[in-house]
C-alpha positions in Angstrom: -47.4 1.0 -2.7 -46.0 3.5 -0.6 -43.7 6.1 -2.4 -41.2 5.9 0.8 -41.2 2.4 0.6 -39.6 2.4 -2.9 -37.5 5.5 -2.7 -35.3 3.7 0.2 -33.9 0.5 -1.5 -33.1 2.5 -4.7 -31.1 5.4 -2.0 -29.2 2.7 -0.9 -28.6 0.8 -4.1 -27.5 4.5 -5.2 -25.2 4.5 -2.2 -23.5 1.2 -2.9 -22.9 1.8 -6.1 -21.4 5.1 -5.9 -19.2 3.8 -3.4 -17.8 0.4 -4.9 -16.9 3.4 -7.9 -14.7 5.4 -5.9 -12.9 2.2 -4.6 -12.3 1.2 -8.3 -11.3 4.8 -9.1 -9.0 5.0 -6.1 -7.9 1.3 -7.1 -6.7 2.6 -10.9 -4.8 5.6 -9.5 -2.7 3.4 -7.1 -1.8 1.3 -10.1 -1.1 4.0 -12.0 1.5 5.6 -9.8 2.6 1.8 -9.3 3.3 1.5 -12.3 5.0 5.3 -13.0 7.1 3.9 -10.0 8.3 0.7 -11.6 9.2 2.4 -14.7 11.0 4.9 -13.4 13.0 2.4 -10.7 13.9 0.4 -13.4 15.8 3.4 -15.2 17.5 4.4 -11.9 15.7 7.5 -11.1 15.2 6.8 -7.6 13.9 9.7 -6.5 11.0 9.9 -8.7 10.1 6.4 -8.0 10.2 7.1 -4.5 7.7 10.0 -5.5 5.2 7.9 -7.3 5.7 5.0 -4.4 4.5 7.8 -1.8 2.0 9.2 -4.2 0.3 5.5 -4.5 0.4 5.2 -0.3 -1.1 8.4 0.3 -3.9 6.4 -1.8 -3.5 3.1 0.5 -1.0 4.0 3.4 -0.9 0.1 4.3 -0.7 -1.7 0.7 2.0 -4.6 0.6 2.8 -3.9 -2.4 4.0 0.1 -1.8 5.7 -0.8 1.2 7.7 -3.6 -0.8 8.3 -1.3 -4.0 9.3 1.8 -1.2 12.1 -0.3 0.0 13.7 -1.7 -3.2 14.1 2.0 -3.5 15.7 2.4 0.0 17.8 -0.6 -0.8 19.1 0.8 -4.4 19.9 4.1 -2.6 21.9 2.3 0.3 19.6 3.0 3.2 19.2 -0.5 4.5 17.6 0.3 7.7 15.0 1.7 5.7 14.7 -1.2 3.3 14.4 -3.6 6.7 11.3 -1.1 7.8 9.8 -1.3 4.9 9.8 -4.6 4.4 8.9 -5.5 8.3 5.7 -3.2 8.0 4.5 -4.6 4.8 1.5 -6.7 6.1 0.2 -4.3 9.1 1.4 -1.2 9.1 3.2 -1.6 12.5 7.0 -2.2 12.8 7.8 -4.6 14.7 11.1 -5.5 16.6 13.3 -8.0 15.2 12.8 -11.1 17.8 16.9 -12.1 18.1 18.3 -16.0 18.5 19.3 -17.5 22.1 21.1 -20.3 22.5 18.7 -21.0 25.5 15.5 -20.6 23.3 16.9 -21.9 20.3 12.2 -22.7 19.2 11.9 -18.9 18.5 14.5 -18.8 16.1 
């Protein structure tokens, strides 16, 4: 058989591999500074946890689960609105405005 032939199934194979190992490397580091995070939230040093929070989004800038632990943080500290953007961008990314009751159009509420 051709020489080419072979050489381009074991590239890619190469290729996939190396990349499902960076995801599982970059996967580990965000759960490490997850879990730095937690620990240090749960002794009150906010602003370290905030620290390791932001050091885990830099990883994944849209993970639920940063977002969420980023405004537990903003909550503890007293900066509400902050806690409410958090929490609204959780799932996308994108904030999005806070749809508010009618009387008239009482079906979006």
């Amino acid at each position: 058989m051709n020489k080419k032939f072979l050489a381009r199934p074991a590239l890619a194979i190469a290729i996939v591999a190396t990349l499902l190992a960076a995801c599982g490397d970059s996967n580990e580091r965000e759960a490490k500074y997850l879990k730095r995070g937690e620990a240090l939230f749960e002794s009150g040093e906010y602003e370290k946890a905030r620290l390791e929070f932001k050091n885990a989004a830099q990883i994944k800038p849209t993970s639920p689960e940063v977002r969420y632990r980023l405004g537990l943080v903003d909550e503890a500290e007293g900066d509400l609105r902050n806690a409410w953007r958090s929490r609204t961008t959780m799932n996308t990314g994108i904030v999005r405005p806070v749809i508010q009751c009618r009387p008239t159009r009482p079906q979006i509420c």
